[in-house]
C-alpha positions in Angstrom: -29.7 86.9 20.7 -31.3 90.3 18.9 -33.1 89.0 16.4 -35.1 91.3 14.2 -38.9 91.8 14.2 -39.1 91.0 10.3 -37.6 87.7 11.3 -39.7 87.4 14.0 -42.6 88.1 12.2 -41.8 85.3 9.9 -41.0 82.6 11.9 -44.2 83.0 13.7 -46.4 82.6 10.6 -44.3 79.7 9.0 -44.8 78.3 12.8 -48.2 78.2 12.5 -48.4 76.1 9.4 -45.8 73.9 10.2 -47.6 73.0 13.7 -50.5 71.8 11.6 -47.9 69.8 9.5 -46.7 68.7 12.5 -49.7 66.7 13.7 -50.7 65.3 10.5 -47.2 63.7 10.0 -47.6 62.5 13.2 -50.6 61.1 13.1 -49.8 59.0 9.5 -46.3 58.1 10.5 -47.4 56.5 13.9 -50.2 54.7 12.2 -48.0 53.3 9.5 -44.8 52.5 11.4 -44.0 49.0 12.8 -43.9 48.9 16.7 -40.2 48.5 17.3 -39.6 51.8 15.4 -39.5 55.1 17.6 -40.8 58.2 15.9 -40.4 61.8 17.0 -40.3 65.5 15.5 -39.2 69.1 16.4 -40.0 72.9 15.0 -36.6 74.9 14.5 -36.6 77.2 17.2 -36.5 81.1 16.5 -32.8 81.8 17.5 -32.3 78.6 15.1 -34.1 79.6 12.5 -32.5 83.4 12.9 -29.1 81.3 12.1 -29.9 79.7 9.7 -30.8 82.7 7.4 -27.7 84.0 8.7 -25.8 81.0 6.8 -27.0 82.6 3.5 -28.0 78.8 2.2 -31.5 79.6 2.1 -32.5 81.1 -0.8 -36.7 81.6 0.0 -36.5 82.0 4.1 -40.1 81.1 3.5 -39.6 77.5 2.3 -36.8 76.0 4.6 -36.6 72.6 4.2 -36.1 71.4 7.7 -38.3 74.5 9.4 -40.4 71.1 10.7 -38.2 67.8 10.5 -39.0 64.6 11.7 -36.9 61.3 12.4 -37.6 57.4 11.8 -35.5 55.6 14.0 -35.4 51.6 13.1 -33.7 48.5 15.0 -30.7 48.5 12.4 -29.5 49.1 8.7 -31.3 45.8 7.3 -34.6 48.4 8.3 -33.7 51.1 6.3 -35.5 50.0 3.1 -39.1 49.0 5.1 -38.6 52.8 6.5 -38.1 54.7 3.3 -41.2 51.9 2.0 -43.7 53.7 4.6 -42.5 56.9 4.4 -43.1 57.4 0.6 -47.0 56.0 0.9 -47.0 58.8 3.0 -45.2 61.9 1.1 -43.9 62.3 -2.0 -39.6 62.6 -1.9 -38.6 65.9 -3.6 -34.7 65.2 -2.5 -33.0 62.2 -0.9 -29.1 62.9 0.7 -27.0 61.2 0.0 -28.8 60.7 -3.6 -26.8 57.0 -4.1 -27.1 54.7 -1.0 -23.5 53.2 -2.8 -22.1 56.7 -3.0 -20.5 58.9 -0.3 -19.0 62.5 0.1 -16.4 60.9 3.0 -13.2 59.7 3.0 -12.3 56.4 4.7 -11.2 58.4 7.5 -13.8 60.2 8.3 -17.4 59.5 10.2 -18.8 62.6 9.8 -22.8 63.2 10.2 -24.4 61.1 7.3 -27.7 59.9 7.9 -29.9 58.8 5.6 -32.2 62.5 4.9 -35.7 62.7 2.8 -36.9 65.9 2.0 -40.6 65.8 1.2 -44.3 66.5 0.8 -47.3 65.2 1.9 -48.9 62.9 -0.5 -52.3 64.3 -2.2 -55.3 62.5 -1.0 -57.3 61.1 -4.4 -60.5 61.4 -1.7 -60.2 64.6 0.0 -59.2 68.7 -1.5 -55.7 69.5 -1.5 -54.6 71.7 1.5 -51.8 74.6 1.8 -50.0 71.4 3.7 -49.3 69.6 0.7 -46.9 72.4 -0.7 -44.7 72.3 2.6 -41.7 70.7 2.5 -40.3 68.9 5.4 -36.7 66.7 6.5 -37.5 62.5 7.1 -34.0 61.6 8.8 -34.1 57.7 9.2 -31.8 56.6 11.9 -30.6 53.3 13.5 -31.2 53.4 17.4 -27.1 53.2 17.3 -27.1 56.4 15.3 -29.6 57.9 17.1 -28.0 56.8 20.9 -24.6 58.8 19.2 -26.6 62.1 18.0 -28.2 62.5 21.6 -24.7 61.4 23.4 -22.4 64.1 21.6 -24.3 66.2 18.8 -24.1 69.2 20.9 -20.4 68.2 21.4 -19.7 68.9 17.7 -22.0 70.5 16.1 -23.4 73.2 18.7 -22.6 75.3 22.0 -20.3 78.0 23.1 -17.4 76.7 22.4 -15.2 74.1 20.7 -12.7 71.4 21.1 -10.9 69.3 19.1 -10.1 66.4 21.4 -13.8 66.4 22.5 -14.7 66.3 18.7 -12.6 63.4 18.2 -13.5 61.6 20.6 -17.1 62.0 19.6 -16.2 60.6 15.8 -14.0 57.8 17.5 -17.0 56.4 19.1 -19.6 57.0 15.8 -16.6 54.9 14.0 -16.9 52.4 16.8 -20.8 52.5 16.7 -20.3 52.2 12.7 -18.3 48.7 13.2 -21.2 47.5 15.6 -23.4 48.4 12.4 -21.5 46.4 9.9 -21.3 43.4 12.4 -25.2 43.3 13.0 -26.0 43.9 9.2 -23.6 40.7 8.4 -24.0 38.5 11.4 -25.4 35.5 9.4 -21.6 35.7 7.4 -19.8 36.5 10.2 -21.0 33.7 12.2 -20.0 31.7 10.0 -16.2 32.2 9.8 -13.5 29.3 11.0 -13.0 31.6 14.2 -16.3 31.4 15.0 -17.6 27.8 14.0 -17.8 27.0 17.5 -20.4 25.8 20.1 -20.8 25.1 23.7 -23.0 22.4 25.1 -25.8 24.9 26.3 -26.0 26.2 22.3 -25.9 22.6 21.1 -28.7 21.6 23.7 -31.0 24.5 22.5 -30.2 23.8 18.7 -31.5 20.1 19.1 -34.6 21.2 21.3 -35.8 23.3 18.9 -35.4 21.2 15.7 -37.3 18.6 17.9 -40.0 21.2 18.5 -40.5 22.5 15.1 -40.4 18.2 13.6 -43.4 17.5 16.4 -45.6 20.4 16.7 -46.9 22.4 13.8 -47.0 26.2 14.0 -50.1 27.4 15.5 -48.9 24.9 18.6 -45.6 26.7 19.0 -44.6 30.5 20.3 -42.7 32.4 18.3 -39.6 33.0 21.2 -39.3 29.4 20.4 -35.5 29.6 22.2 -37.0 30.6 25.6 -39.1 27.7 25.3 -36.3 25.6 24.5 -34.2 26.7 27.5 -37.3 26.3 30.0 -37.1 22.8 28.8 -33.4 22.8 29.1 -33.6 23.9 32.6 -36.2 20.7 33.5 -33.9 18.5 32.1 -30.8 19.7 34.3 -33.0 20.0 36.9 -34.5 16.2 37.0 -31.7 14.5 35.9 -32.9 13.3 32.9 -31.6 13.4 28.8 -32.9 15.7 26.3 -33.6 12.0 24.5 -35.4 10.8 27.0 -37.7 14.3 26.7 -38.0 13.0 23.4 -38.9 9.8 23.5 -41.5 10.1 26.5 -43.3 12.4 24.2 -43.4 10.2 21.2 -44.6 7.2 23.5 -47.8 9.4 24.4 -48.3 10.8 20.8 -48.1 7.3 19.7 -51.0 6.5 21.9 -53.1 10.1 20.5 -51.9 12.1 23.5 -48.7 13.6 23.8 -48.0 16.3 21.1 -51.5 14.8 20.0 -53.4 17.2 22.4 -54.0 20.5 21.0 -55.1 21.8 24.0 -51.5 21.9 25.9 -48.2 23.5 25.5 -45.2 21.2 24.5 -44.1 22.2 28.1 -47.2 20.9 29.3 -47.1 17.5 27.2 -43.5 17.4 28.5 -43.9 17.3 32.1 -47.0 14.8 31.5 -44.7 12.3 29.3 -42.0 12.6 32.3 -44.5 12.1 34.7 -45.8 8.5 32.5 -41.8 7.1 31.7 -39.7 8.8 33.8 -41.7 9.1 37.4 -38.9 7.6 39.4 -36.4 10.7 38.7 -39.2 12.9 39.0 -40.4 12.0 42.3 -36.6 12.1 43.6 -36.3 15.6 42.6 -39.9 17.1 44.0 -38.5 15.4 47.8 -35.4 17.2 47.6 -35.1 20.0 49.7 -32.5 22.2 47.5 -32.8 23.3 44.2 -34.5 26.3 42.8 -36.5 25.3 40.0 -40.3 25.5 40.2 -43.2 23.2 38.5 -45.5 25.2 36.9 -48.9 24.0 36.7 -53.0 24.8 36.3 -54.5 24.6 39.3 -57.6 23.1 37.9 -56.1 20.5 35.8 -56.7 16.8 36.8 -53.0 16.2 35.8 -52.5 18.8 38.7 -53.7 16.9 41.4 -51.4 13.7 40.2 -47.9 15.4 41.4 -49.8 16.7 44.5 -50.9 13.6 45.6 -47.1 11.9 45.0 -45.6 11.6 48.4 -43.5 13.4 50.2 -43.4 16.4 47.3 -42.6 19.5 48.8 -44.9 22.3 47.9 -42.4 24.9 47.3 -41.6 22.6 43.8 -44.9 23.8 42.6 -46.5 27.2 41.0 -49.9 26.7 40.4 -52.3 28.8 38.7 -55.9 28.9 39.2 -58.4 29.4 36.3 -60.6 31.9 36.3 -64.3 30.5 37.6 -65.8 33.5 35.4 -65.5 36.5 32.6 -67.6 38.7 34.0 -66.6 41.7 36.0 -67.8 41.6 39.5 -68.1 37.8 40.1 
């Protein structure tokens, strides 16, 4: 594309600054933003920015809002709200579109592009002199990762290219309307779990459930993890393993706690108090499943523990039953 040296000219010197802008958004948002959210940027390129002007929209070519924009992309809508929270400690928000998150330009049936857009300026620092930065303004989009998976799937299908299509265009708004259900189901999920269609269990989710009410009634926070259903369904998997009741689980451990060990001992895992309360009431079972020769589930174990040696030494165990892990003997690097 023949684009003119004024143009040219111009782009290259609002490139500059925005470059600048570039890294110092950069650098706050990824200091600020919570680990599960994914952050990038772009600088309009030249043929881009030539279009643009040629759209007649702009009214100072020397001030276009999205020249630099950025995007915040969050785990879902419930997100939104902590994104817009740590992007105005960063800037100051000279325009939000759409202006009413209860207000929309779209009909029912449509599913046009409608992201949530912040246009902005960096905040002024109380501390430091105020820099040529502060007066550029800049586009915040704040995405969902489902948003975000559509835009990179089809946005050149609709918005850009050399050509169009209407069937590939609808197609491409079929599936945001899709992804847009997806969004409404994970923002309610808590309501619509709850309907009569789905006020159902299976025996798996009912074992789980009871495993970890157990947990949290026995051990207090600081001795539990927080995927507290992975631990549940490692102690599921013992259970079907051995033979044995999730009451029986239970009750072994209470026995030891009522004797100052069990859930007592701050120094294990509930797994680890587990296995040592099956090991004291329930030895039988457990000594018939470490002989058999099938079955894939593994005991895992410390090495250097004393309770260690105590299913070692049970005859007739086989040794593929067993993961043990050895303690380090030292810190330092080198012994």
């Amino acid at each position: 594309m023949k684009i003119s040296n004024f143009i040219r000219s111009l782009y290259q010197e609002l490139k500059e600054k925005n470059k600048l802008l570039e890294e110092r958004v950069k650098y706050e948002f990824e200091a600020r933003k919570q680990n599960q959210w994914f952050f990038f940027s772009r600088i309009k390129e030249e043929e881009s920015f030539a279009l643009k002007l040629e759209t007649g929209r702009v009214d100072n070519p020397g001030e276009m809002e999205d020249f630099f924009a950025c995007t915040l992309v969050v785990e879902n809508r419930l997100a939104i709200a902590a994104a817009v929270s740590v992007i105005e400690e960063i800037c100051d928000v000279v325009e939000r579109r759409p202006s009413n998150d209860d207000k929309t330009h779209k009909s029912p049936h449509e599913f046009s592009f409608d992201d949530l857009r912040l246009y902005v300026k960096l905040k002024r620092s109380d501390q430091l002199p105020s820099t040529p930065l502060n007066e550029l303004v800049f586009e915040v989009q704040v995405k969902t990762f489902l948003q975000h998976a559509w835009g990179i799937a089809t946005h050149d299908l609709v918005y850009k290219g050399q050509s169009v299509n209407w069937g590939r265009a609808r197609v491409a708004f079929q599936i945001k309307a899709m992804l847009e259900h997806a969004e409404i189901s994970i923002e309610s999920v808590d309501s619509i779990a709850g309907s009569s269609l789905l006020k159902q269990t299976d025996e798996k989710f009912r074992d789980v459930t009871i495993i970890i009410g157990w947990l949290v009634a026995t051990w207090d926070d600081e001795g539990l993890p927080s995927d507290m259903v992975r631990l549940a369904q490692n102690i599921l998997a013992l259970t079907k393993a051995i033979g044995i009741t999730i009451e029986e689980v239970i009750d072994s451990v209470k026995k030891d706690t009522d004797q100052g060990e069990g859930a007592a001992l701050r120094d294990l895992t509930p797994y680890s108090v587990i296995i040592r309360g099956l090991y004291n009431y329930h030895q039988p079972k457990l000594v018939q499943f470490l002989k058999k020769e099938r079955g894939k589930f593994k005991f895992f174990l410390s090495e250097n523990s004393d309770f260690s040696e105590k299913f070692k030494a049970i005859q007739g165990a086989r040794p593929e039953k067993f993961i043990f892990i050895k303690r380090p003997t030292s810190n330092r690097v080198g012994d």
